[in-house]
C-alpha positions in Angstrom: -54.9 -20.6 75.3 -57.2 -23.4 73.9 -55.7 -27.1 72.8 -58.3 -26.1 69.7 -56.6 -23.7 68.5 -54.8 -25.0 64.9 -50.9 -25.7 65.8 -49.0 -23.4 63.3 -45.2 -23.8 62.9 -43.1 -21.0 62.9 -39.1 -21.4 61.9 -36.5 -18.9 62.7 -34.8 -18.6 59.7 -31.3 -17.3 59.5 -30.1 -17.1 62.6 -27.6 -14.9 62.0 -30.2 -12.6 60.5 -33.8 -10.8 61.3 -35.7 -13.9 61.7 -35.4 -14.3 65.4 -36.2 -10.6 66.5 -39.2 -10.9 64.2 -40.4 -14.1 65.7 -40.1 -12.8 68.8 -42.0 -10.0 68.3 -44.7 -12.0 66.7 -45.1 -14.0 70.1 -45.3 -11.0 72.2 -48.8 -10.5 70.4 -51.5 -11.4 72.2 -53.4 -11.4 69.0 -51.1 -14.6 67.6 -52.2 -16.8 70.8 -55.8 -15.8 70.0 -55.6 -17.4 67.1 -53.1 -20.3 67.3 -50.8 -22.7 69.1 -47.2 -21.3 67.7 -44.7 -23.8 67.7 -41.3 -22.2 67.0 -38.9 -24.5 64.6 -35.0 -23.5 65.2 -32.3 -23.1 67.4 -33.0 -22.3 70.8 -30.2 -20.1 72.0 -30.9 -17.8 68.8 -34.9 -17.6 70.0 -33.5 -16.9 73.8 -30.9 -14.3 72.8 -33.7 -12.2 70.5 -35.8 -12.1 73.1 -34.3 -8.7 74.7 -36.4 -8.6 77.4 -39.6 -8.8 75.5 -42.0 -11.2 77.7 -43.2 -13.9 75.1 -46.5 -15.8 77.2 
C-alpha cells in the first residue's frame, strides 16, 4: 500500500443494519487497496463483529 494513494473515508452506516457486512467485504478486495487508503468511520465492535472470518489486510 502506497502513503499516495488518496485517503477515502468509508462510514458504517446503521449498525444494526447491512452496512458493516458490506464494508467488510469491500476491504477484503484487493482491488480497493489498489486504489486507496480506506479509513473506516464507525463503531468498532460493529466493524469486528461483521468481519466473520473474512481476512481484511
Amino acid at each position: 500500500m502506497s502513503n499516495n494513494l488518496p485517503l477515502i473515508a468509508i462510514t458504517l452506516g446503521d449498525v444494526a443494519g447491512i452496512g458493516p457486512e458490506v464494508v467488510v467485504k469491500a476491504l477484503a478486495l484487493p482491488e480497493v487497496w489498489d486504489v486507496c487508503r480506506p479509513l473506516v468511520i464507525g463503531d468498532a465492535r460493529a466493524l469486528t463483529e461483521a468481519r466473520l472470518g473474512i481476512p481484511i489486510p
